[in-house]
N, C-alpha and C positions, 0 to 999 in steps of 0.2 A: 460275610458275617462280621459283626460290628465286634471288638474289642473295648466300647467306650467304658461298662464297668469296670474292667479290669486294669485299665488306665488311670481310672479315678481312684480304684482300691490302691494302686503305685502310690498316687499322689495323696494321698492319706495318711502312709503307713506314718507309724508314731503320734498321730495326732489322735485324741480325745475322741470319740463319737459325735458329740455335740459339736465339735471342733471344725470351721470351717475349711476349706482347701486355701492356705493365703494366698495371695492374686501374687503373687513371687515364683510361684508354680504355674501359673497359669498360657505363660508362654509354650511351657515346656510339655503342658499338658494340651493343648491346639497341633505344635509341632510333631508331638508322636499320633497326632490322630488321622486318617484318611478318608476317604470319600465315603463308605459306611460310616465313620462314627459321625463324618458332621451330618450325614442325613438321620443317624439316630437322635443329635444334638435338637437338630428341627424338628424332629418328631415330638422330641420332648417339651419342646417350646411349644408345641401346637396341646398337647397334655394339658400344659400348666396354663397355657391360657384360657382352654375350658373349663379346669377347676377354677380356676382364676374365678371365673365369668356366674359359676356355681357355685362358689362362698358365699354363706348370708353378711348384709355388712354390717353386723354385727360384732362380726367374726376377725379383726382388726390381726387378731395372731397368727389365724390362718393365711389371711392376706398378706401380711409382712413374708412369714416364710416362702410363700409361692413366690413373690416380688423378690426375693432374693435369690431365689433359683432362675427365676428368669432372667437378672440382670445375672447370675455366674453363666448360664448358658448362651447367652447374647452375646456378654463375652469373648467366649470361648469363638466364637462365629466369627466373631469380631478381628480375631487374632488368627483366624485359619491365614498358611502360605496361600501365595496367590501363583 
């Protein structure tokens, strides 16, 4: 069972709603994660690429925010231990 919410809710706490996770956290938030949350990590990156793919482009705001979730969850992939 994956913990990745509940890690992200850690790494939140005190910020704003609107407020991103700062990339200061983000080591720390890869290093608590485990073999469940990066395959939740990619599952979600598979999600967002399908909306991604099913935004009209028009839609430049939905686009933006999907592109930013993907690059924080690429990220996160990014920085998994090895």
């Amino acid at each position: 069972m994956s913990n990745l919410q509940k890690i992200l809710e850690q790494a939140k706490a005190g910020l704003e709603p609107w407020e991103p996770i700062p990339q200061t956290k983000w080591l720390a938030i890869a290093a608590a994660c485990g073999p469940a949350e990066f395959q939740e990590i990619e599952n979600r990156i598979r999600s967002l690429l399908q909306e991604l793919a099913e935004t009209p482009d028009w839609d430049g705001d939905t686009q933006d925010d999907i592109n930013k979730a993907l690059w924080f969850f690429k990220s996160l992939l990014a920085l998994r231990p090895i």
